[in-house]
N, C-alpha and C positions, 0 to 999 in steps of 0.2 A: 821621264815619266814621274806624273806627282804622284804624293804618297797619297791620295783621297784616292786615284786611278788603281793603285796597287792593293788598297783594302778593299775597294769594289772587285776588282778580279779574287783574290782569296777568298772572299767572299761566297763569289759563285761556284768554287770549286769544290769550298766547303760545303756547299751543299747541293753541287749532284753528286757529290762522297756520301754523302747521307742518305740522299733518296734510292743511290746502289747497293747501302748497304742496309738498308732498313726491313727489303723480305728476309734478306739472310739473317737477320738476329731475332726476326719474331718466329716462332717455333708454328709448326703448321698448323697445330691444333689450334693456336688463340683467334678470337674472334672481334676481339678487341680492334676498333679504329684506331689507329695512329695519329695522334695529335700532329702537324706539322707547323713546325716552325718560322717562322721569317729571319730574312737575313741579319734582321736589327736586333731578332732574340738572338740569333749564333753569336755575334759582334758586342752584346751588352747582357745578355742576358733577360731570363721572361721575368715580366714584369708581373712583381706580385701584387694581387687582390688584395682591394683594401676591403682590411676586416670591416667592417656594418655592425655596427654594437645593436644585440638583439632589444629590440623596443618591449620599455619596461611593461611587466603586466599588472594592469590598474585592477586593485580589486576592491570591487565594489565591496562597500561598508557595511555590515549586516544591521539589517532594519534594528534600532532597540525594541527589543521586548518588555512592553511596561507590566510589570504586574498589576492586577486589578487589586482593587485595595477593597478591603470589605467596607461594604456600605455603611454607614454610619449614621444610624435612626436619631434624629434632635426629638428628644423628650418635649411632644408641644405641654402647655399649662391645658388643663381638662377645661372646657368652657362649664362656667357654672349652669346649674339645673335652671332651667326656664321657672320664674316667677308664678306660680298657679294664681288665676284671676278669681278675687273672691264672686261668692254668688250673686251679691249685689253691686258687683263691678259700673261704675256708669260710662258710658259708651260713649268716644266722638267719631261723629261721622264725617266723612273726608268726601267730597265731590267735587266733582271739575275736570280739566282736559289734563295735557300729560302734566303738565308741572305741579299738577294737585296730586298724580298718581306720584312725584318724585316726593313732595309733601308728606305724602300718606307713606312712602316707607322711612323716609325721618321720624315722624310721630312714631310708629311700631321702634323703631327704636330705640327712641327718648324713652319710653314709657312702658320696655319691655322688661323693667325690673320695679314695676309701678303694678301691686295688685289689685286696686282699687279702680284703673282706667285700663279700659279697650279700647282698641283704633280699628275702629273698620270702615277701612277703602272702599267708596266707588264710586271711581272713575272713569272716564272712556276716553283716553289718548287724544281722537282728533272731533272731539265734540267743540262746541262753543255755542256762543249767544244769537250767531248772524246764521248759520244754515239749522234754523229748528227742524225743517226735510229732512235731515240727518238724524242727528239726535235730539229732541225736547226737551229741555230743562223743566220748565217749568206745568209739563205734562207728567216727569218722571218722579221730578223729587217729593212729590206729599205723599209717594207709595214707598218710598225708601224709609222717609221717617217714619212712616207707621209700622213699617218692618223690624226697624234696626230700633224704635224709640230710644234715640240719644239724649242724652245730658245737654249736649253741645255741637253745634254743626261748624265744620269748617269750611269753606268754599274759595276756590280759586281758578277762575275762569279767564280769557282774554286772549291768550294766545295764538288760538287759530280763526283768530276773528279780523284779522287785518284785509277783508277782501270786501267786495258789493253785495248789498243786501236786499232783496225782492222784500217791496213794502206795498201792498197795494196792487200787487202784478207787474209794477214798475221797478228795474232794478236799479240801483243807487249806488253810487261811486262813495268808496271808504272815508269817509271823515268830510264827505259833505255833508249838508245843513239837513237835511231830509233824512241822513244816516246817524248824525251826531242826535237826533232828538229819538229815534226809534230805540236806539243802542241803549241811552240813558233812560227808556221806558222798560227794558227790557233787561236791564241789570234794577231797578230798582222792583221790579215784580217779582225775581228769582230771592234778592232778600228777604222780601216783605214776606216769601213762601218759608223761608227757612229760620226766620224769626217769630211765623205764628204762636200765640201760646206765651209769648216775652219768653221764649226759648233763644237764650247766650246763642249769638251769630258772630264769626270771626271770618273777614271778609280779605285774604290774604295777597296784596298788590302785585304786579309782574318785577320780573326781574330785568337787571341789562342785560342785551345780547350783545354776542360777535359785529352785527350789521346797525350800522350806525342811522340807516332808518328808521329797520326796525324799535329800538332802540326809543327814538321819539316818538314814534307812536305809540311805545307802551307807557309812557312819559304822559301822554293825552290820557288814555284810558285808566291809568293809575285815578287820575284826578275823579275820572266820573266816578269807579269802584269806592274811592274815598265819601264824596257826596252821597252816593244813597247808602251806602250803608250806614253813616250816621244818620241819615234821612228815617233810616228806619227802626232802628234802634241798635243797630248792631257795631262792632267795632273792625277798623280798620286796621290790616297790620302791616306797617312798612319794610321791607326789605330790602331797599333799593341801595343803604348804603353796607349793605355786606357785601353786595361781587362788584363795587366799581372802587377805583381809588381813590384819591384825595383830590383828584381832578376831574371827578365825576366817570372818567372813562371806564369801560369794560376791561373787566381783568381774566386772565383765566386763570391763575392758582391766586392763592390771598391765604388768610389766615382761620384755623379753622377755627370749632368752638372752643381749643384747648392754648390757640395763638400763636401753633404752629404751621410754619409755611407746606399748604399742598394744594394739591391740583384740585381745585372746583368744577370745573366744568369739561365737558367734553371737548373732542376734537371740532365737531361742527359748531360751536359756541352757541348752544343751545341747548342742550341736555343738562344734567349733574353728574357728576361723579359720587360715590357714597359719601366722600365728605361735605360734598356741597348737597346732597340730600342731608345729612345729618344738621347744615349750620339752617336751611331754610327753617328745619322742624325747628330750630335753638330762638327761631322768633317768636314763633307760631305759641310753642311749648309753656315759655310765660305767659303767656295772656289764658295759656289753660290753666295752669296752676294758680294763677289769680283767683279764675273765675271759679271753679271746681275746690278747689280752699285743700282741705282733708284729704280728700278723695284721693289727691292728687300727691300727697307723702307716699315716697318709697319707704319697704320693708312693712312691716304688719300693720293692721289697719290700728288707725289711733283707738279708734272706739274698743277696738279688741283689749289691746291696753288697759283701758284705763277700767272696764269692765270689772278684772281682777285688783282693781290699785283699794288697798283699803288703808285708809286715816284715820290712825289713833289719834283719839280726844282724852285727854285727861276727866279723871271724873267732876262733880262739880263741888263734892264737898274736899278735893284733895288741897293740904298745906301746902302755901307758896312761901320758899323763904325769900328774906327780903336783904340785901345788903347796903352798905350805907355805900354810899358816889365817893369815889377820888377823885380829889384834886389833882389838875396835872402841875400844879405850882407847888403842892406838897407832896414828893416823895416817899417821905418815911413813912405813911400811911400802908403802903405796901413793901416797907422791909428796902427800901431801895438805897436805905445809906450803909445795907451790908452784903457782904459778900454771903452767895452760898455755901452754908458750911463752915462761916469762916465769924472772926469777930468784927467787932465796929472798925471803921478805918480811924486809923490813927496817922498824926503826923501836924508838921507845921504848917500846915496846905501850901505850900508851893510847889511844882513843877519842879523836873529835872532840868526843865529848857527856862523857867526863871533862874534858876540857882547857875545855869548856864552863864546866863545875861549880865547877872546882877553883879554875883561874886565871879562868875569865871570858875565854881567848882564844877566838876563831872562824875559823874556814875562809876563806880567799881565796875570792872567790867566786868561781867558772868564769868565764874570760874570754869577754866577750860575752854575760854577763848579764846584766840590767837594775840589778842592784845590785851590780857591777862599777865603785867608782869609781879604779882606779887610772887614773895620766895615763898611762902607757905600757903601752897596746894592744896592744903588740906581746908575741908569745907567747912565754913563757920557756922554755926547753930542758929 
């Protein structure tokens, strides 16, 4: 009999020994299930459970709490007091579609520390020269100037004029022959209205746009705006090379009036931004100060000035003394071969730097200089 045959039998003996004696050792009372064994636990023993290491507990990081920090007011600069307009302030009047209305708030700002000139706007956005069924130029502006009676008119029209124009009941295709001659009858009559009187007329040209069309046609219409208002007496004012660059093209930021880089124009490349409202005025603005002289200095009016200036005249019998002319080849005539305070110069007239040269002598060195060696320190009279 093999010994694998003999540990299977012991085996089984041991444990029907176990399961007879298993009621007798557990007391009546317990209620408790008897775990049962297998033969391979009697034989080896029960296999213990492997410990499970309990899974770490992740704790969550507590949110930081920021403290709020007290607000902290920046001291702005106080904008100075508005400029009061004297009572005989002379007035320019601003008309035309929107780019005269961007115009017209340049000038209010050029000229808002100017007491001497007013700027007052009006304009109407989407007017022009080709739908008068809209608005009428030349119906509206001899009530404006009798209203506002300006010094000086400024005008800048063309922008919403790039479309067909009913001439005759027939409508006409943009910058044909029957449209180019109506347009150029029709800008030079709006002048001729706003120069009656030899009333200063400032006739201010379009600008580049975004749209490279666009763009040449305002290129064409410059040209007519130019023609009649010299035509009629008034003056043209170029701005074409402020918003393009050295290559003629459209720019959207450039340089402002101060020749610092900002944004001119708007996103739809047609608008201004405040600075490109401010540079258009920066053209417009000289050819006012020209014209308008006086009027046209900032801070108090001249005339006020000079109102109070009063020039002493000597009287007529008062003594004039008379002094005799210096020579600038004679010096000593005014004391110039002495020192102040001091006596004639003396000496053998040469130089430190002849005496250098000649003989090779040199200057005592000032006493108490580092290349001072004489033995006695003590200062010579």
């Amino acid at each position: 009999m093999s010994m694998t045959i003999r540990i299977i039998r012991l085996g089984l003996a041991l444990a029907v020994f176990a399961s007879l004696a298993a009621p007798m050792a557990t007391p009546a009372g317990a209620q408790e299930r008897v775990e049962r064994r297998s033969i391979l636990e009697f034989l080896f023993g029960k296999k213990k459970p492997r410990e499970v290491a309990p899974e770490p507990t992740i704790r969550k990081p507590r949110a930081a709490v920021r403290k709020k920090r007290p607000a902290t007011t920046v001291a702005k600069s106080p904008e100075p007091a508005p400029v009061e307009k004297l009572a005989d302030a002379k007035v320019v009047l601003v008309v035309g579609d929107f780019i005269a209305g961007s115009l017209g708030d340049g000038l209010i700002e050029a000229f808002k520390t100017t007491p001497g000139i007013i700027v007052d706007k009006r304009t109407n956005g989407s007017s022009g020269l080709v739908r008068d069924d809209y608005y009428d130029w030349p119906a509206s502006l001899p009530g404006l100037i009798a209203e506002t009676k300006p010094a000086l008119v400024v005008i800048s029209l063309g922008a919403n004029d790039r479309q067909q124009m009913t001439i005759a009941g027939e409508k006409e295709k943009f910058r044909s022959d029957a449209w180019t001659k109506e347009y150029e009858s029709r800008v030079e009559r709006i002048a001729a209205i706003a120069h009656e009187g030899n009333k200063p007329t400032l006739w201010m040209g379009m600008p580049a746009f975004q749209s490279s069309a666009l763009t040449a046609d305002m290129t064409t219409l410059n040209g007519i705006y130019r023609a009649s208002a010299e035509k009629t007496g008034g003056t043209f004012v170029d701005i074409w090379d402020g918003f393009v660059d050295e290559a003629g093209k459209f720019v959207t930021s450039g340089s402002d009036i101060n020749g610092q880089q900002v944004r001119l124009r708007g996103s739809d490349g047609i608008n201004f931004t405040p600075a490109g409202k401010r540079k258009l005025a920066f053209y417009v603005e000289k050819e006012i100060r020209r014209i308008l002289g006086d009027a046209a200095a900032d801070g108090p009016s001249l005339q006020n000035d000079l109102k109070d200036l009063v020039v002493a005249t000597p009287p007529v019998d008062a003594e004039i003394t008379k002094t005799q002319p210096i020579s600038l080849s004679d010096p000593s005539l005014d004391g110039g071969t002495a020192l102040l305070g001091g006596a004639a110069i003396k000496g053998n007239g040469k130089s430190l730097r002849e005496k250098l040269v000649d003989k090779g002598e040199t200057a005592d060195a000032p006493l108490g200089r580092v290349d001072d060696f004489r033995l006695d320190k003590t200062a010579t009279p």
